[in-house]
N, CA, C and O atoms as a Tripos MOL2 file, in Angstrom:
@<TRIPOS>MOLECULE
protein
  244   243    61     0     0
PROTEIN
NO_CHARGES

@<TRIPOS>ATOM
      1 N         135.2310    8.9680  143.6340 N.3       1 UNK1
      2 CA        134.9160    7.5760  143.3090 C.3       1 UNK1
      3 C         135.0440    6.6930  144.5460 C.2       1 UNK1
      4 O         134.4100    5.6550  144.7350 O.2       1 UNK1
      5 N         136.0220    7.2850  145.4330 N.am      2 UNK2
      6 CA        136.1970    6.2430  146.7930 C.3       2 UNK2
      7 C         134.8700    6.3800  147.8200 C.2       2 UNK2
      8 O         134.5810    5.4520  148.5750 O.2       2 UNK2
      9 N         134.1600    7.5160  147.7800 N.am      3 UNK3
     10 CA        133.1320    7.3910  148.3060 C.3       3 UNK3
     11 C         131.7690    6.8600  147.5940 C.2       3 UNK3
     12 O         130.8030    6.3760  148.1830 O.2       3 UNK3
     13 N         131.9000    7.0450  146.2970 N.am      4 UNK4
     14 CA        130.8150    6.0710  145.3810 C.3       4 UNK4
     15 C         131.1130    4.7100  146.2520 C.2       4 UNK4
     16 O         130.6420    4.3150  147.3180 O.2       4 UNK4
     17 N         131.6520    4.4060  145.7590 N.am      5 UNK5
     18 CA        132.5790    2.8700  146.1900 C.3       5 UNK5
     19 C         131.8320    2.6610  147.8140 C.2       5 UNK5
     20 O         130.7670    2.0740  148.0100 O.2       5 UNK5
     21 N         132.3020    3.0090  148.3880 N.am      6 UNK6
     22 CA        131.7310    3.1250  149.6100 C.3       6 UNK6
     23 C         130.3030    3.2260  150.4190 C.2       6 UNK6
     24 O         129.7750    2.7170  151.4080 O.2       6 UNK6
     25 N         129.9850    4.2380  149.3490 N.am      7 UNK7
     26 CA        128.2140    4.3270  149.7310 C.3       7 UNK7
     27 C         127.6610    2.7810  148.8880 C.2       7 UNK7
     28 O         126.7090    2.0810  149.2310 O.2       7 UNK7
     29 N         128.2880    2.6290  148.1020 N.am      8 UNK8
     30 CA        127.8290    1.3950  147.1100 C.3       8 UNK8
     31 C         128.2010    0.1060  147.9680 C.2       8 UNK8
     32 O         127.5000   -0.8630  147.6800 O.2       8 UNK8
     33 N         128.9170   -0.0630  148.7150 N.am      9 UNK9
     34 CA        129.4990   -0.9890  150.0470 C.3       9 UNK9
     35 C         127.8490   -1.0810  150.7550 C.2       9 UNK9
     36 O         126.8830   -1.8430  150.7500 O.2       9 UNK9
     37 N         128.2220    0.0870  151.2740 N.am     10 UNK10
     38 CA        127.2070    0.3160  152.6020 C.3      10 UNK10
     39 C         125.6900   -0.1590  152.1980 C.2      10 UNK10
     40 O         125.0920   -1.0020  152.8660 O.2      10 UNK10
     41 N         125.1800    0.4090  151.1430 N.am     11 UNK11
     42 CA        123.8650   -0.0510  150.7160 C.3      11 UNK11
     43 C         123.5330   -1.3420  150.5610 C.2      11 UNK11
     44 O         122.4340   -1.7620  150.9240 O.2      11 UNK11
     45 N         124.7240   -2.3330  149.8390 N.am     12 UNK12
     46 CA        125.1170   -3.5900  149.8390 C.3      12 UNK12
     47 C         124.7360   -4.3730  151.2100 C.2      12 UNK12
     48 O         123.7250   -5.0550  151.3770 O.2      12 UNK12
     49 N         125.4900   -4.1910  151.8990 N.am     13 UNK13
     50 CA        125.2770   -4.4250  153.4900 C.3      13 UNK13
     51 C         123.9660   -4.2140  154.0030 C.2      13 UNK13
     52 O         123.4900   -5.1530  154.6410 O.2      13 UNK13
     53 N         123.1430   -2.9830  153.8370 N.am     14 UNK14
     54 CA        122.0030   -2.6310  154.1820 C.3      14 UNK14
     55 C         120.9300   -3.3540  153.6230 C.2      14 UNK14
     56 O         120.0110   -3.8060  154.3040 O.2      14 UNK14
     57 N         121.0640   -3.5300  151.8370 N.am     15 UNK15
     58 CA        120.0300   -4.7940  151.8410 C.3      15 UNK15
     59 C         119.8110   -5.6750  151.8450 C.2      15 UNK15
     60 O         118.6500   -6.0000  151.5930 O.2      15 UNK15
     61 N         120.8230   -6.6660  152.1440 N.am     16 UNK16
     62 CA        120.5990   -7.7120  152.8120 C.3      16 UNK16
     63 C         120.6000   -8.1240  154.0090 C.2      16 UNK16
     64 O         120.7570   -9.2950  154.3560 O.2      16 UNK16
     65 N         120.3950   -7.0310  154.8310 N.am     17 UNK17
     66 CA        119.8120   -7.1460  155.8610 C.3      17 UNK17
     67 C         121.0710   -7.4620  157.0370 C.2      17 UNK17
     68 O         120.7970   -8.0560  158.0800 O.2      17 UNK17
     69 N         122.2120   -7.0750  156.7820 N.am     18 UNK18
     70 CA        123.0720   -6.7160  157.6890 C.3      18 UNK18
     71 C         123.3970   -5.3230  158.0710 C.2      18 UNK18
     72 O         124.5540   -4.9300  158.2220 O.2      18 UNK18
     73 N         122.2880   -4.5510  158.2320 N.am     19 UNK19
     74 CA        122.0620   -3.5570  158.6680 C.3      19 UNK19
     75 C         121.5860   -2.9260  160.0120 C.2      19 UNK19
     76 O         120.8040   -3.6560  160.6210 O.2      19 UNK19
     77 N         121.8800   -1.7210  160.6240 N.am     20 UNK20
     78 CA        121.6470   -1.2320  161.7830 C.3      20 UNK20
     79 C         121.3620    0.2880  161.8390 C.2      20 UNK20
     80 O         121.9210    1.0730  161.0730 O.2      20 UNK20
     81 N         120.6380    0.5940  162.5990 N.am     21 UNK21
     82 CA        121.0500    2.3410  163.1780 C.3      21 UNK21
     83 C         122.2750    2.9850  162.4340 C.2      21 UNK21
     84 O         122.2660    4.0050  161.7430 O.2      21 UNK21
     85 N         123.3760    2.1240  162.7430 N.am     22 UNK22
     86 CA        124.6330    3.0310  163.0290 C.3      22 UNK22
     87 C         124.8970    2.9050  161.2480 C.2      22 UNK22
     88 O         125.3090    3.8720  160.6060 O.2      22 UNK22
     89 N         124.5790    1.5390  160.5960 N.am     23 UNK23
     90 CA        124.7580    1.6810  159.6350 C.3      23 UNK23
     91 C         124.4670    2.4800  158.2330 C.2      23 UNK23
     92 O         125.1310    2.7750  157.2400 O.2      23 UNK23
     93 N         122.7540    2.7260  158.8050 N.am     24 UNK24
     94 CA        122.1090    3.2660  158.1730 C.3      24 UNK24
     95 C         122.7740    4.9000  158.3060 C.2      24 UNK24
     96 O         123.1960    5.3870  157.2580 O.2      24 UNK24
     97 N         122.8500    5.6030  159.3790 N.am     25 UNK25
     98 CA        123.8420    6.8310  159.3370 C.3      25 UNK25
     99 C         125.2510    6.9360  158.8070 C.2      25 UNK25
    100 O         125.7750    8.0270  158.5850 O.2      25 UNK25
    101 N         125.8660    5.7520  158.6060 N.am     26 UNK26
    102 CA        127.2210    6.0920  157.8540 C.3      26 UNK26
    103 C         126.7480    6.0910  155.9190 C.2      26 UNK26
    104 O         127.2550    6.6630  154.9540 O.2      26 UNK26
    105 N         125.8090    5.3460  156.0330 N.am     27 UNK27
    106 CA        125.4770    5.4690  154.3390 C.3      27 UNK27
    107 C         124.5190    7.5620  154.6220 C.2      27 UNK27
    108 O         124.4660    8.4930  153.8180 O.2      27 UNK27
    109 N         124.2870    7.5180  155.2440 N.am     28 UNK28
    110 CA        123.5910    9.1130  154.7510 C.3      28 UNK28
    111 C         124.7800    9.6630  155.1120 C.2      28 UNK28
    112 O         125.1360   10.0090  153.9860 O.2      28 UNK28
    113 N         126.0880   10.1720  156.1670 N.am     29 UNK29
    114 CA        126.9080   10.8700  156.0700 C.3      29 UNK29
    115 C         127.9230   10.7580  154.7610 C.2      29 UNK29
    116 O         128.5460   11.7360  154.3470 O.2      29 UNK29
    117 N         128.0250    9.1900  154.0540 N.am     30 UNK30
    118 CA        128.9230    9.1080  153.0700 C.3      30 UNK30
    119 C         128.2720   10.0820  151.5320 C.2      30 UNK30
    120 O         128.8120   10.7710  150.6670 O.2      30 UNK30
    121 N         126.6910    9.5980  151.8690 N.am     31 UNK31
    122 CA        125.9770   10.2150  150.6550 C.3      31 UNK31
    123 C         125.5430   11.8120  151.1620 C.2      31 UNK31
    124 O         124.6820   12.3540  150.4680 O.2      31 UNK31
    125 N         125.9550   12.4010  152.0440 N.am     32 UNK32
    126 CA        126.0430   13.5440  152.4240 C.3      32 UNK32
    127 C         127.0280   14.7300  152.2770 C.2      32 UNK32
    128 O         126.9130   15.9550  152.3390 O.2      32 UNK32
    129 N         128.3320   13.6160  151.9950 N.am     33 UNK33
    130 CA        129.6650   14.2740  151.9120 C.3      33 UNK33
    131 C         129.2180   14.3060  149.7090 C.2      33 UNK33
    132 O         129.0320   15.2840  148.9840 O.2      33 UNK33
    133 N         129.2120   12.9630  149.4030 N.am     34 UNK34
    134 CA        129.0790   13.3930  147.9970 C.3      34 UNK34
    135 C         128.2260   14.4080  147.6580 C.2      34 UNK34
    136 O         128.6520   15.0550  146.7010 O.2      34 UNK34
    137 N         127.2510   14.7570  148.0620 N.am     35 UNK35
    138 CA        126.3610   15.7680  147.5050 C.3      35 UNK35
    139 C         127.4010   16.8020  147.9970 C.2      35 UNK35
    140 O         128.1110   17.0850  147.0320 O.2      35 UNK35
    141 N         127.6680   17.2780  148.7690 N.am     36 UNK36
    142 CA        128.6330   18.3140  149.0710 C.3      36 UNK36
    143 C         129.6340   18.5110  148.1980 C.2      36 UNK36
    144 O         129.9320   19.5530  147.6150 O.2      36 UNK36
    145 N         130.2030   17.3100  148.1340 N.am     37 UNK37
    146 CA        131.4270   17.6630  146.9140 C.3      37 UNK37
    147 C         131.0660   18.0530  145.4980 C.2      37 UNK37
    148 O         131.6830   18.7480  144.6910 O.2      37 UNK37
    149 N         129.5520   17.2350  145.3750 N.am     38 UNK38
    150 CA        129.0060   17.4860  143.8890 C.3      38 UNK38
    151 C         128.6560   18.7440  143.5370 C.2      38 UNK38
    152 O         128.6950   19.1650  142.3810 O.2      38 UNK38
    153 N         128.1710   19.6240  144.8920 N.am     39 UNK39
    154 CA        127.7820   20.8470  144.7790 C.3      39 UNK39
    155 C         128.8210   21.8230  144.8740 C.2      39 UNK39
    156 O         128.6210   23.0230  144.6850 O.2      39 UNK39
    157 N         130.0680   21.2620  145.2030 N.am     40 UNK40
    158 CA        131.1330   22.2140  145.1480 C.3      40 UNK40
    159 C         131.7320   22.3440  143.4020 C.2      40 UNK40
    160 O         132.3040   23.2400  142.7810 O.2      40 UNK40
    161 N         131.3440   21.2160  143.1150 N.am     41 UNK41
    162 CA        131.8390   20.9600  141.6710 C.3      41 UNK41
    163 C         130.8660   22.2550  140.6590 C.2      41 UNK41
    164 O         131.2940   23.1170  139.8920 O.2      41 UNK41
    165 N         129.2240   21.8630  141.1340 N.am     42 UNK42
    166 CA        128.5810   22.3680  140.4870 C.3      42 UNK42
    167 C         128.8150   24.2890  140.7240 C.2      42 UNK42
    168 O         128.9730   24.9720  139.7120 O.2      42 UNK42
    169 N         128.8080   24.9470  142.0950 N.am     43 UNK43
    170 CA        129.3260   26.1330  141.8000 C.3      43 UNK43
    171 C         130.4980   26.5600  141.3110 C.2      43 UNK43
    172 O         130.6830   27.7770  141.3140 O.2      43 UNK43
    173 N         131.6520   25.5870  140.7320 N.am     44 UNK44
    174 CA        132.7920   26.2100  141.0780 C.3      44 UNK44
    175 C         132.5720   25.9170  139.1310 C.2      44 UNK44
    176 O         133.3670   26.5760  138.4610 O.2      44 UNK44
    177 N         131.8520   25.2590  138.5410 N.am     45 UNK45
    178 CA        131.4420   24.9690  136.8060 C.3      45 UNK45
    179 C         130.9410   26.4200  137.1650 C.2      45 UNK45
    180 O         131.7210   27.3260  136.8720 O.2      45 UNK45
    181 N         129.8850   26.7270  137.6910 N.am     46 UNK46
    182 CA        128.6830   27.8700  137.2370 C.3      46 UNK46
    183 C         129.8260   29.1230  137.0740 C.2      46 UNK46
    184 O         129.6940   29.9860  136.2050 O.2      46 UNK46
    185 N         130.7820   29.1050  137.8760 N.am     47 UNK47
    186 CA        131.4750   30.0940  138.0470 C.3      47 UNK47
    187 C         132.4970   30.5600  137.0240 C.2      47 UNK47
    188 O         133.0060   31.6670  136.8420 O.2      47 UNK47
    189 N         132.6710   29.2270  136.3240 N.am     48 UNK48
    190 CA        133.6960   29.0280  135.3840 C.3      48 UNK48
    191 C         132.5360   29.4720  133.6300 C.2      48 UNK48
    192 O         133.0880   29.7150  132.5570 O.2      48 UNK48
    193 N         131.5650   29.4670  133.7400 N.am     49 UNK49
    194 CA        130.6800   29.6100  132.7150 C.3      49 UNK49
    195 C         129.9630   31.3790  132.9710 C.2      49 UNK49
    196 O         129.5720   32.1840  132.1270 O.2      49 UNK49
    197 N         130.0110   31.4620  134.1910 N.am     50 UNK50
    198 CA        129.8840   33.1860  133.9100 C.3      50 UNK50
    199 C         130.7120   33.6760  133.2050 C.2      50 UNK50
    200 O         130.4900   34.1230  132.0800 O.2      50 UNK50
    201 N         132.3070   33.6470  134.0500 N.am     51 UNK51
    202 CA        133.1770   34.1210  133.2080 C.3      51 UNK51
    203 C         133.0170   34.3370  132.1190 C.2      51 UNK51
    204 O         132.6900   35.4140  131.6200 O.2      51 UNK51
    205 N         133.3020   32.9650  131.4010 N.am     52 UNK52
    206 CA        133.0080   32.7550  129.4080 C.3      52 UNK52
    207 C         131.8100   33.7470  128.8570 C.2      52 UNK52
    208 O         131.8730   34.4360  127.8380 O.2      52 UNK52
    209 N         130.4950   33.6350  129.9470 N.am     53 UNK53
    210 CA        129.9140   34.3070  129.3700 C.3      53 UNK53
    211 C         130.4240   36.1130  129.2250 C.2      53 UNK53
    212 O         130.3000   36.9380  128.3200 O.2      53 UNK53
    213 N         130.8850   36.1510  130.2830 N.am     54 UNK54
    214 CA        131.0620   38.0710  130.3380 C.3      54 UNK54
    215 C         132.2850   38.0840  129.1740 C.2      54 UNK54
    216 O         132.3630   39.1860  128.6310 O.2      54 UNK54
    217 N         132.9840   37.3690  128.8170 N.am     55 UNK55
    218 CA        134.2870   37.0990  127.8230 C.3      55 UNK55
    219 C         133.5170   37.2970  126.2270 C.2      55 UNK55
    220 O         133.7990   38.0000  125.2560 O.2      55 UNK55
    221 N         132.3960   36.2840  126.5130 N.am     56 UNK56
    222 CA        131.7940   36.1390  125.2440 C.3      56 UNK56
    223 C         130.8530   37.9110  125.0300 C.2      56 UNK56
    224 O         130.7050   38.6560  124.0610 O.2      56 UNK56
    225 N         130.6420   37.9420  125.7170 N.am     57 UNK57
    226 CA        129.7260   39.6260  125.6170 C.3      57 UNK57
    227 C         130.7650   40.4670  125.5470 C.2      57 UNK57
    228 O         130.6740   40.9970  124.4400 O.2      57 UNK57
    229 N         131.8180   40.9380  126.1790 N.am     58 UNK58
    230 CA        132.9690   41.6740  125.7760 C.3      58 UNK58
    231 C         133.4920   41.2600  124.5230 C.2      58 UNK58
    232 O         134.0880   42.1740  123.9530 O.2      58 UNK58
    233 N         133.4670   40.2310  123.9340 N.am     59 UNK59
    234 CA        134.3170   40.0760  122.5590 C.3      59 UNK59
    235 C         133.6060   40.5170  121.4600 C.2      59 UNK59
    236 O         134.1140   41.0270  120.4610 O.2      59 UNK59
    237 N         131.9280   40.2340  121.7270 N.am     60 UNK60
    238 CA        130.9220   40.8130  120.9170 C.3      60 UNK60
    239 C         130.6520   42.3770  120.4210 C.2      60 UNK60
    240 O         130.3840   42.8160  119.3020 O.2      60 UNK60
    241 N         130.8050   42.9510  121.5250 N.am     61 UNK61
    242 CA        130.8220   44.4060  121.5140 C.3      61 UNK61
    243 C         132.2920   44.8440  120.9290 C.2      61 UNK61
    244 O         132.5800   46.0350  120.8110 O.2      61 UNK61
@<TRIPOS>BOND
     1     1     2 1
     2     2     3 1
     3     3     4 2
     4     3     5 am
     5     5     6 1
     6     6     7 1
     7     7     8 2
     8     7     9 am
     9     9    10 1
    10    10    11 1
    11    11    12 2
    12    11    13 am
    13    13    14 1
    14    14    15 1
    15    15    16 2
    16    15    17 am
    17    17    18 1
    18    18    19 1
    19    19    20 2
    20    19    21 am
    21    21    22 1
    22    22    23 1
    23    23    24 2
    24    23    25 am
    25    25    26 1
    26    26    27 1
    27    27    28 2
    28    27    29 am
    29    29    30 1
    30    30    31 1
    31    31    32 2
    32    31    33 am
    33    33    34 1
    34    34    35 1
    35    35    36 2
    36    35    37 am
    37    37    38 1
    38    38    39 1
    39    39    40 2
    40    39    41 am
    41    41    42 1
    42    42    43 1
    43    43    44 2
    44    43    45 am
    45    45    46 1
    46    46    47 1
    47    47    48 2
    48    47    49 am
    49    49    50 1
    50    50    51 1
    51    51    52 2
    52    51    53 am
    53    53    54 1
    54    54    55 1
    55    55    56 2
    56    55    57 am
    57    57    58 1
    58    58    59 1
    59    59    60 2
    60    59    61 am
    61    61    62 1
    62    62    63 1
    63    63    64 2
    64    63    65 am
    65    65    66 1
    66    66    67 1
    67    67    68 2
    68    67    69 am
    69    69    70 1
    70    70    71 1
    71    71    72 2
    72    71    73 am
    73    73    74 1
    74    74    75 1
    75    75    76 2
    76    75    77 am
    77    77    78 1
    78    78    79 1
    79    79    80 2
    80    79    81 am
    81    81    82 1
    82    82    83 1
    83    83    84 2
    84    83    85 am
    85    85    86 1
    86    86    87 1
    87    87    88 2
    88    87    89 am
    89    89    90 1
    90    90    91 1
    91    91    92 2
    92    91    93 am
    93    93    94 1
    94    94    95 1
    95    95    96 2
    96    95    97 am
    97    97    98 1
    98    98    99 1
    99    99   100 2
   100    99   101 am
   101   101   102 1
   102   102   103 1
   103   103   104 2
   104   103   105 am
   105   105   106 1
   106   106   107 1
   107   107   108 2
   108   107   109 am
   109   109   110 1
   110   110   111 1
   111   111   112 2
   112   111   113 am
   113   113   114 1
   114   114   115 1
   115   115   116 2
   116   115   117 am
   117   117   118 1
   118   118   119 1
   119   119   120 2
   120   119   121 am
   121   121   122 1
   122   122   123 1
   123   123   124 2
   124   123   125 am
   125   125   126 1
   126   126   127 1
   127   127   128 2
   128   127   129 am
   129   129   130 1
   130   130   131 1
   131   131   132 2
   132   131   133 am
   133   133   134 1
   134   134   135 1
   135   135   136 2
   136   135   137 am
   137   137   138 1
   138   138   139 1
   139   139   140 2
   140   139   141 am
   141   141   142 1
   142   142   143 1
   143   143   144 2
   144   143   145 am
   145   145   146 1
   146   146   147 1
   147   147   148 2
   148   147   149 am
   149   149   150 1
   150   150   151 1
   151   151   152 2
   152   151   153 am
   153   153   154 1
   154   154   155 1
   155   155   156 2
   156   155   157 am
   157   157   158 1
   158   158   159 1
   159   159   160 2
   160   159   161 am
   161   161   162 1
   162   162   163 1
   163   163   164 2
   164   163   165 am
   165   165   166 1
   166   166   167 1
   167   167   168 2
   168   167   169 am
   169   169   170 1
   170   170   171 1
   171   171   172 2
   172   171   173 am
   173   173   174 1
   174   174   175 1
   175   175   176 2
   176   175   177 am
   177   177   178 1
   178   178   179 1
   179   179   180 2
   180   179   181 am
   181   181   182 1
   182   182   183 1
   183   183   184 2
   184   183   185 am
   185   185   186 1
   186   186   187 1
   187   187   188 2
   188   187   189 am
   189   189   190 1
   190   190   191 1
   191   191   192 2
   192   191   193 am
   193   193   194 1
   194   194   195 1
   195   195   196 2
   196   195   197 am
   197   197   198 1
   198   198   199 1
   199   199   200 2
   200   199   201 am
   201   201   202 1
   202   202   203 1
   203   203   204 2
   204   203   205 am
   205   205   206 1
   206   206   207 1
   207   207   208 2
   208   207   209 am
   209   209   210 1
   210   210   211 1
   211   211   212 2
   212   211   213 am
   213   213   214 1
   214   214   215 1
   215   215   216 2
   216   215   217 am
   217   217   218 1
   218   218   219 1
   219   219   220 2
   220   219   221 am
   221   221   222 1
   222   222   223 1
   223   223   224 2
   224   223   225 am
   225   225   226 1
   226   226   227 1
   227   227   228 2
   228   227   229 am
   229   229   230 1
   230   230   231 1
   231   231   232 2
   232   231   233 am
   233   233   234 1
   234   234   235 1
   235   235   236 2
   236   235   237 am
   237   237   238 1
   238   238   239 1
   239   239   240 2
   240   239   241 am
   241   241   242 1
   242   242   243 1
   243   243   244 2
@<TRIPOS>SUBSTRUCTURE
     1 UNK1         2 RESIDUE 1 A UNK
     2 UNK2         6 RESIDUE 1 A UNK
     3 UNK3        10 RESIDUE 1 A UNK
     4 UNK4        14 RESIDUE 1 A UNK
     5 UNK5        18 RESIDUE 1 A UNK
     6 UNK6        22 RESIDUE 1 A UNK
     7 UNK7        26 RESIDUE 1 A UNK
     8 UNK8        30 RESIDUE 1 A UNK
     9 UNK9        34 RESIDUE 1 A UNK
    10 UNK10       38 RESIDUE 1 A UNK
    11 UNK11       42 RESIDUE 1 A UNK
    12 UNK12       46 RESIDUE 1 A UNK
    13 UNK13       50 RESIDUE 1 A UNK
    14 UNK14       54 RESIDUE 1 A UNK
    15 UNK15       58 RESIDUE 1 A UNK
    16 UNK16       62 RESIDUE 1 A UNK
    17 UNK17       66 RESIDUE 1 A UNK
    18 UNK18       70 RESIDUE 1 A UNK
    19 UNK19       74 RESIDUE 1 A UNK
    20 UNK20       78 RESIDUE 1 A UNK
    21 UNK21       82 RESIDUE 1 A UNK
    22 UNK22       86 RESIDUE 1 A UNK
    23 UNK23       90 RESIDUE 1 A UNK
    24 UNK24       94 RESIDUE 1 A UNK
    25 UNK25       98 RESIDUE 1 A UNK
    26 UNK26      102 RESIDUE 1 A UNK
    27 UNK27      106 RESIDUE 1 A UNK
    28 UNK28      110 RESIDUE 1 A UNK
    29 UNK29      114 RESIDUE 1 A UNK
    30 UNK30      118 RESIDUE 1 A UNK
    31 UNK31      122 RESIDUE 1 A UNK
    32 UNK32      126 RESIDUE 1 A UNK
    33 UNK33      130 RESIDUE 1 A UNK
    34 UNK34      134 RESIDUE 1 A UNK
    35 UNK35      138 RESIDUE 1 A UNK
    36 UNK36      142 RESIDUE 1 A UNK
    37 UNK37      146 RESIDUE 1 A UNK
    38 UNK38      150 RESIDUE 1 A UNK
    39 UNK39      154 RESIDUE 1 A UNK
    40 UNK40      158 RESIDUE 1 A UNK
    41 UNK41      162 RESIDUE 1 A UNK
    42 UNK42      166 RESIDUE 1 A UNK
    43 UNK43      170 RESIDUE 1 A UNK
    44 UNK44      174 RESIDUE 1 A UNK
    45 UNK45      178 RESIDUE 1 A UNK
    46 UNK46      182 RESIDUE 1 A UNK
    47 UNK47      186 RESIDUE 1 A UNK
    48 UNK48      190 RESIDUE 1 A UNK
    49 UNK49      194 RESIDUE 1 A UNK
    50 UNK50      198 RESIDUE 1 A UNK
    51 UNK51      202 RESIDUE 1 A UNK
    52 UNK52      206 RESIDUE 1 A UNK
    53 UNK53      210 RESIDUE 1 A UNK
    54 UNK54      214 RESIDUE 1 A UNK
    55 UNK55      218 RESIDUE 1 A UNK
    56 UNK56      222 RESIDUE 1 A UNK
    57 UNK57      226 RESIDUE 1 A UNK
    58 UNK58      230 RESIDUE 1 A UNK
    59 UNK59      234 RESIDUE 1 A UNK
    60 UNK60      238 RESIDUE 1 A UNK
    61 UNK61      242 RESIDUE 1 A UNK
């Protein structure tokens, strides 16, 4: 959420036109790090739902 917060700062700043180069790269590294974290979230779910599934096929049999 502190980087929501943050990228939500930065964009703020950016459209109204207190924006720069340097600024414009700290909003893609902030929204660079969230996708990263989001995708850590998302393999580490997928991983947690194989399981269940091989649980759910072993309990079946």
């Amino acid at each position: 959420t502190n980087l929501i917060q943050t990228l939500e700062e930065e964009i703020k700043l950016f459209e109204q036109g207190k924006s720069n180069v340097e600024q414009a790269k700290s909003i893609a590294k902030v929204a660079q790090r969230l996708i990263s974290l989001k995708m850590l979230e998302i393999q580490e779910e997928e991983k947690v739902l194989g399981e269940l599934l091989v649980k759910i096929k072993d309990f079946k049999s």
